[in-house]
C-alpha positions in Angstrom: 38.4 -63.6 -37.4 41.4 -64.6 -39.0 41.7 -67.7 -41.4 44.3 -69.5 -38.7 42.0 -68.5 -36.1 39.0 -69.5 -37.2 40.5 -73.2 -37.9 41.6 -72.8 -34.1 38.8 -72.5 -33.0 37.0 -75.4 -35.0 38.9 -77.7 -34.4 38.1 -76.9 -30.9 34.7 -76.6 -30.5 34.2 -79.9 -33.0 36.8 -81.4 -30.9 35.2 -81.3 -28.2 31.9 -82.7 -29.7 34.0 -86.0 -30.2 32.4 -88.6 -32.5 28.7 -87.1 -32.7 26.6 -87.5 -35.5 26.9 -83.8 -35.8 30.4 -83.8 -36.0 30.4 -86.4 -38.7 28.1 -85.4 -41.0 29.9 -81.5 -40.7 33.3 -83.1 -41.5 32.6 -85.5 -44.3 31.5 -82.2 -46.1 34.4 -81.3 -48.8 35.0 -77.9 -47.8 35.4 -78.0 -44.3 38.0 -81.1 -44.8 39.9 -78.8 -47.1 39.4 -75.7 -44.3 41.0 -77.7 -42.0 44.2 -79.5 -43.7 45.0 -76.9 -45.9 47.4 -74.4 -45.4 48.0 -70.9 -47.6 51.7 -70.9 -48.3 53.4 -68.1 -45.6 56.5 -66.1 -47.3 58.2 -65.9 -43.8 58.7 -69.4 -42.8 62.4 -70.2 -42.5 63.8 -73.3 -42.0 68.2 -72.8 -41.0 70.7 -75.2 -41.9 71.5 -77.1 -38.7 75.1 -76.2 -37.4 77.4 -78.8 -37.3 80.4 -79.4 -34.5 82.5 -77.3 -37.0 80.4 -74.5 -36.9 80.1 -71.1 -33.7 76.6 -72.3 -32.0 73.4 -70.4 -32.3 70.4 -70.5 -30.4 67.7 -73.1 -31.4 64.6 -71.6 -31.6 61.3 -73.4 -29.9 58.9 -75.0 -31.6 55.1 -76.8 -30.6 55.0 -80.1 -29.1 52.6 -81.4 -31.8 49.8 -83.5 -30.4 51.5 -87.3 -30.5 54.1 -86.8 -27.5 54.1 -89.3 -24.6 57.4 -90.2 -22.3 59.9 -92.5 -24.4 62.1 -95.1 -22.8 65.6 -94.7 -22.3 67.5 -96.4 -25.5 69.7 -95.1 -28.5 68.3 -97.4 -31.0 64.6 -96.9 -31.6 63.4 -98.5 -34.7 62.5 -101.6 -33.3 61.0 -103.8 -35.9 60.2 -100.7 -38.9 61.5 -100.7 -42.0 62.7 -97.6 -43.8 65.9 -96.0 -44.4 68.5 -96.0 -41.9 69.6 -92.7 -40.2 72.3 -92.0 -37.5 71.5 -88.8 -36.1 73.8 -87.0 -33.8 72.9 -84.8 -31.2 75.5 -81.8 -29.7 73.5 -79.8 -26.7 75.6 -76.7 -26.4 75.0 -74.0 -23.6 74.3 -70.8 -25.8 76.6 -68.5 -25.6 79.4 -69.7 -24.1 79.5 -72.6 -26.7 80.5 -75.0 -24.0 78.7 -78.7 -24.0 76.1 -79.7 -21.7 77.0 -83.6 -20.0 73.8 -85.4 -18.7 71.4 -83.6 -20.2 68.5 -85.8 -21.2 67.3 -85.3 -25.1 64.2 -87.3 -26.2 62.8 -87.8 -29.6 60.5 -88.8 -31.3 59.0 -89.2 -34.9 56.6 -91.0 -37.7 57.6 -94.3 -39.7 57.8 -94.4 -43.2 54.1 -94.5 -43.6 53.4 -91.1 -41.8 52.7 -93.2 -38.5 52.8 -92.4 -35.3 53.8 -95.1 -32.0 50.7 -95.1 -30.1 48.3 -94.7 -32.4 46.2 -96.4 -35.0 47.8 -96.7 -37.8 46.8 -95.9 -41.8 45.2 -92.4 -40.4 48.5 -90.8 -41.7 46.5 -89.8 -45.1 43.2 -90.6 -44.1 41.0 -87.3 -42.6 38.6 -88.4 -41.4 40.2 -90.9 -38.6 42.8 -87.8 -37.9 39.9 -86.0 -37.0 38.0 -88.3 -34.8 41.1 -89.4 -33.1 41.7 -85.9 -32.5 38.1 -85.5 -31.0 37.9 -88.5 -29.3 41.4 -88.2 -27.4 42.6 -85.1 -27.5 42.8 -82.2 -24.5 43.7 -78.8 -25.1 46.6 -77.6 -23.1 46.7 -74.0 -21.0 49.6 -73.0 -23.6 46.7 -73.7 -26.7 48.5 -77.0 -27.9 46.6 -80.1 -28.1 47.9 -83.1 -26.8 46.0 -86.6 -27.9 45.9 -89.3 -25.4 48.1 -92.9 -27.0 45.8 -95.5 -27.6 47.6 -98.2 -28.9 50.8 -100.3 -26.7 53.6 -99.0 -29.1 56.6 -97.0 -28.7 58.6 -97.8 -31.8 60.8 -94.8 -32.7 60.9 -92.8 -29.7 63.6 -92.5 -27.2 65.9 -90.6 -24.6 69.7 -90.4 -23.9 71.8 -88.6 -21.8 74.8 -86.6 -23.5 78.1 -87.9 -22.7 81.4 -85.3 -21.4 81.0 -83.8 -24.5 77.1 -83.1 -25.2 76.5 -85.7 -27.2 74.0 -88.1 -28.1 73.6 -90.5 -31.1 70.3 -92.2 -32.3 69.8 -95.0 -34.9 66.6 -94.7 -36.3 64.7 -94.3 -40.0 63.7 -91.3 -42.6 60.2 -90.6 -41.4 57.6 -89.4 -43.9 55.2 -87.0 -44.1 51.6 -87.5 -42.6 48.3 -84.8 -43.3 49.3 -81.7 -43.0 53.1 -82.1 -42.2 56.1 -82.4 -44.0 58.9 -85.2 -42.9 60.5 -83.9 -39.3 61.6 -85.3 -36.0 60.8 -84.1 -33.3 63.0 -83.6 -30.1 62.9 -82.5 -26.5 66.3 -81.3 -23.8 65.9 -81.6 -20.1 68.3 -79.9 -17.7 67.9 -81.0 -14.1 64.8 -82.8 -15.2 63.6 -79.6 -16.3 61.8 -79.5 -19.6 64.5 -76.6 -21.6 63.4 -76.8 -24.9 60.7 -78.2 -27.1 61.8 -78.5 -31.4 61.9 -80.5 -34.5 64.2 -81.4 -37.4 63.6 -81.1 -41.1 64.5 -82.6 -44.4 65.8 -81.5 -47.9 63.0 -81.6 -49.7 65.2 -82.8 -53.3 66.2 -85.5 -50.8 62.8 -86.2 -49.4 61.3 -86.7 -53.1 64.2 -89.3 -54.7 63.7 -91.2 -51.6 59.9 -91.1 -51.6 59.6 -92.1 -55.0 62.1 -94.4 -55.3 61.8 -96.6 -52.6 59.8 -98.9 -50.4 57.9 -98.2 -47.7 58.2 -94.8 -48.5 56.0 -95.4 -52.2 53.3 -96.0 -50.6 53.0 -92.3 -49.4 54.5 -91.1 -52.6 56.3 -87.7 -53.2 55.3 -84.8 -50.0 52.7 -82.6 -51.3 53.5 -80.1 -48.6 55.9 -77.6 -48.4 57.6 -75.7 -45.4 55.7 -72.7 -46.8 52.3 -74.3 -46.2 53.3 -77.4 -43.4 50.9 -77.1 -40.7 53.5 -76.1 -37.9 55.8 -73.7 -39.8 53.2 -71.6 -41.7 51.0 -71.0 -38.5 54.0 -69.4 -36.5 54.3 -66.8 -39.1 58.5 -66.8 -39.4 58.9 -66.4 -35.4 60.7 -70.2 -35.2 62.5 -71.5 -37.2 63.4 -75.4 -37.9 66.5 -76.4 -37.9 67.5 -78.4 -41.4 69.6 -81.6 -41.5 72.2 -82.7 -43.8 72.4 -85.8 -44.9 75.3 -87.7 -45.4 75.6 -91.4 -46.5 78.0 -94.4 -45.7 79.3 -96.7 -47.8 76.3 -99.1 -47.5 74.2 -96.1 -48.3 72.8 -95.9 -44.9 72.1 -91.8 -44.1 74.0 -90.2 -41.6 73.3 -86.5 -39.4 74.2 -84.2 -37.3 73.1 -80.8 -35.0 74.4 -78.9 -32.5 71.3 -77.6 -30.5 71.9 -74.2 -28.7 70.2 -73.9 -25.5 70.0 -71.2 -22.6 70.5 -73.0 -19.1 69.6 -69.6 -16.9 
């Protein structure tokens, strides 16, 4: 059995043991925490600059769920009371290959704070094994597509939220940088609906030169420190094995040094 199968199937069999003694006592054991959050770098992952409106469209390519999605409420501002840097992000849903924008489609997203956390649930597991595992035992499901999903425990739902694109595909959300959490580099994650039907399923990336200044540099984001992970080795990218590939954001900034981005996401409506 393959490395990334093996872990697969670990994670689901202990999984499903929840928070046993058995369970414990196999996890707190150093090598098996290392099996499980470590990731050999993969030469094919690719992560593509994210066209701009400038730029023909392309196809965005799918990419997993990831295990922290619930429904978001309908708003444009999500950052609610988290501190971090400002972001505008900018959203163009364009029907692939006609080019032509998509009005009323419904995009969602949704992503960690500056501390690697997720709305929903505990907070401080973002670098701590041990309570990512037992959450992940204690409330996740396996899906019939393989995914896991994990069940929110917590009444939060800062920095997730859906829009519908205006006349001409667009959509703009003021949020924050996230950071990076166990196994995972700094993303965002996002979802399109046509006709309330679920179209595509993705995430956004970050420079990492630009990750590391601001990591370093500045609060909240020191108390994670610089990403140790790389898009060779993030959980997500290197599992796929170069069949999807992120979409990169560039990142502008304002006069008041707040960040600024924007994607055109390609989708297929037939």
């Amino acid at each position: 059995m393959k490395k990334q199968g093996r872990r697969k199937f670990i994670w689901y069999s202990l999984g499903t043991l929840g928070g046993s003694v058995l369970t414990a006592w196999i996890f707190r054991r150093q090598l098996l925490r290392k099996f499980l959050f470590t990731f050999p770098d993969n030469p094919n992952v690719k992560v593509s600059a994210s066209p701009n409106e400038n730029e023909v469209c392309v196809l965005t390519t799918k990419q997993v769920e990831g295990p922290f999605y619930f429904p978001s409420p309908e708003r444009s501002n999500i950052v609610e009371d988290k501190k971090g840097k400002p972001l505008q992000l900018k959203m163009q849903i364009i029907d692939y290959p006609k080019c032509l924008p998509i009005k009323n489609a419904v995009v969602e997203v949704w992503q960690a704070d500056a501390e690697g956390n997720y709305s929903g649930y505990p907070e401080q597991i973002s670098k701590d094994e041990w309570k990512m595992f037992m959450l992940f035992g204690e409330n996740g499901t396996k899906k019939d597509n393989g995914e896991y999903t994990v069940s929110p425990v917590v009444e939060s739902k800062y920095l997730r939220g859906l829009q519908r694109t205006d006349e001409n595909g667009w959509v703009t959300f003021t949020t924050i940088i996230p950071c990076w959490y166990i196994g995972r580099v700094p993303h965002i994650h996002f979802k399109v609906f046509i006709n309330d039907k679920e179209n595509i399923n993705s995430q956004l990336y970050f420079e990492k030169e630009f990750c590391d200044h601001l990591f370093s540099t500045e609060d909240p984001y020191k108390k994670m420190g610089i990403c140790p992970i790389t898009f060779e080795n993030d959980g997500v990218l290197s599992a796929v094995n170069g069949e999807q590939s992120g979409l990169l954001l560039s990142i502008q900034k304002d006069d008041n040094s707040h960040c600024m981005a924007t994607c055109r996401i390609g989708i297929k409506t037939i």
